[in-house]
N, C-alpha and C positions, 0 to 999 in steps of 0.2 A: 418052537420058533427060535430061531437062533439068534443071539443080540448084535443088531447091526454093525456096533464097534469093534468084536469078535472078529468077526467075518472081514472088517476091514483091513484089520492088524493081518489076520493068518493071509490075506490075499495081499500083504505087504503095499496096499492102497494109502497107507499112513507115512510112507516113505518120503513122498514129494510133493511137494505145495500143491499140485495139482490135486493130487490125491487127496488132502485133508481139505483142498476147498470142497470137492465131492463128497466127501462123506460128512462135511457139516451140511453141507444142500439137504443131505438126505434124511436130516434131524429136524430140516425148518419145514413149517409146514407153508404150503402151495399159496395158502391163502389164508381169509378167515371160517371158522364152522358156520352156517349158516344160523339164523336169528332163533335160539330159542335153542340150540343145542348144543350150547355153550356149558351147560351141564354135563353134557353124559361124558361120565370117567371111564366104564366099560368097553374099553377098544376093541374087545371079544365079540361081545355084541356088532359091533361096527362091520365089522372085517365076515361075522357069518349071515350079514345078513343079504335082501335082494334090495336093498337099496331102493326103495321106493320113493326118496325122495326127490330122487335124481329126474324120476319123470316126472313128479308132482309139481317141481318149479313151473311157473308160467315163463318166466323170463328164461328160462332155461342157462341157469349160472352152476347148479348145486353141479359138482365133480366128488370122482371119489378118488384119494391119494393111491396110488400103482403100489401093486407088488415093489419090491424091496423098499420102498422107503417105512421110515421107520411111523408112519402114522399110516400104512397100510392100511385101507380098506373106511377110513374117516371120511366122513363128507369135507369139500372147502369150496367155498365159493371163487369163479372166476369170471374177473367184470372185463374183461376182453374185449365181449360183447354188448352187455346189459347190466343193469343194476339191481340191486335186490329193492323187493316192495315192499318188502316187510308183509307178508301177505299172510306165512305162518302154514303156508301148506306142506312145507316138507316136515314141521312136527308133527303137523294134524295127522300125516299118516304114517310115520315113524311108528313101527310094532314093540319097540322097545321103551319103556319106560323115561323120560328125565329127569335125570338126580340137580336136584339142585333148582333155582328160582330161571324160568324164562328170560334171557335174556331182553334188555331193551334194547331201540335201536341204537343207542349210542353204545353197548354191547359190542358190538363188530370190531369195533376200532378205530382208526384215524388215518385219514387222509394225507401220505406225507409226498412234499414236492418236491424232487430235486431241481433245484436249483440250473443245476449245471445242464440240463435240457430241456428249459421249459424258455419256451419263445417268447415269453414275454417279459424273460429277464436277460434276451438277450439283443432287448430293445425292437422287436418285432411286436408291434399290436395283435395280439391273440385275446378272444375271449368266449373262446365254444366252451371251457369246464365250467366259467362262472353262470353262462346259459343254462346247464344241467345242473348244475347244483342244485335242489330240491330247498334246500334249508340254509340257502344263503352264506355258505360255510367256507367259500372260498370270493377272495375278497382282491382289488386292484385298489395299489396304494397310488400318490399321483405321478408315479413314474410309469403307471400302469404295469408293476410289478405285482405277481399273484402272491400272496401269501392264505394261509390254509386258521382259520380261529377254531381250535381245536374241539374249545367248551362247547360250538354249536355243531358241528361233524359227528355224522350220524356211522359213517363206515359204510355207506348203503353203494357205492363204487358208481352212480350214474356219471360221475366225471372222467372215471379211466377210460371209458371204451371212445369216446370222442375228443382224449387228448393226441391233435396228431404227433407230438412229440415221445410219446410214450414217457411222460416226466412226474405221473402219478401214478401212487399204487397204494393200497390199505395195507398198513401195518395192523397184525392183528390185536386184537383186543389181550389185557390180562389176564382175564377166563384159560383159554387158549394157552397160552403162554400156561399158568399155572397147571389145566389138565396135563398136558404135553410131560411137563416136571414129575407127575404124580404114576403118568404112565411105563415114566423111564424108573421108577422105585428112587428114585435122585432124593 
């Protein structure tokens, strides 16, 4: 397999802003891994396998990263739609091994808002994500501005798919963040 940065250089994609914002896209990963495979470092594994997680979600979130990007063939969760349940069926039937301890729900990551299109900071009463919020983790201050308290944010995404601003998204956890590192030999 050829190393993405390679390919990007020889295809002279490194050339123009355009290009290097592309080929960083293709380094970040989609989303976060689903709960509990936050361990597996084996990308190999990943990329040959039939992906049975993918059908095992009930919420139907698990995705798997596309050809050329550079986490090819990894599961990532996308809350688009739904939220993860923590429900633990895409390990249960994962055929490969997890290295390392299960992830908990606070595992996934955190919930980050931007500001700048979230309608309730731009003095419009909105409050459908504090509704979904499971764990009370997204909070209106008395300007009825959302703010996000990290310490209680599970990552579980019930908030994205019914923000209609699209002003939230799960930053993924440092699990993630650290396999990704380990993957590239960095």
């Amino acid at each position: 397999m050829m190393d993405i940065e390679r390919r990007n250089f020889l295809r002279g994609a490194l050339l123009t802003r355009a290009g290097r914002t592309g080929a960083t896209r293709q380094r970040q990963p989609l989303g976060p891994l689903p709960p509990g495979m936050q361990g597996i470092v084996e990308q190999a594994a990943c990329s040959t396998c039939h992906q049975p997680c993918v059908t095992a979600c009930g919420p139907g979130i698990v995705r798997i990263h596309p050809d050329g990007h550079a986490l090819a063939g990894f599961p990532w969760l996308d809350f688009s739609a739904a939220g993860c349940t923590f429900c633990g069926e895409c390990v249960r039937v994962c055929p490969y091994p997890v290295a390392g301890e299960p992830a908990t729900e606070a595992g996934l990551g955190t919930v980050r808002l931007d500001h700048g299109r979230c309608l309730a900071w731009e003095g419009v009463i909105c409050m459908t994500c504090l509704s979904a919020c499971p764990v009370e983790a997204l909070q209106q201050d008395r300007h009825h501005r959302v703010s996000v308290a990290a310490d209680r944010c599970t990552g579980c995404g019930m908030c994205i798919a019914v923000c209609p601003a699209d002003a939230l998204a799960v930053a993924p956890g440092p699990a993630l963040a650290g396999q990704r590192h380990a993957q590239s030999g960095a």
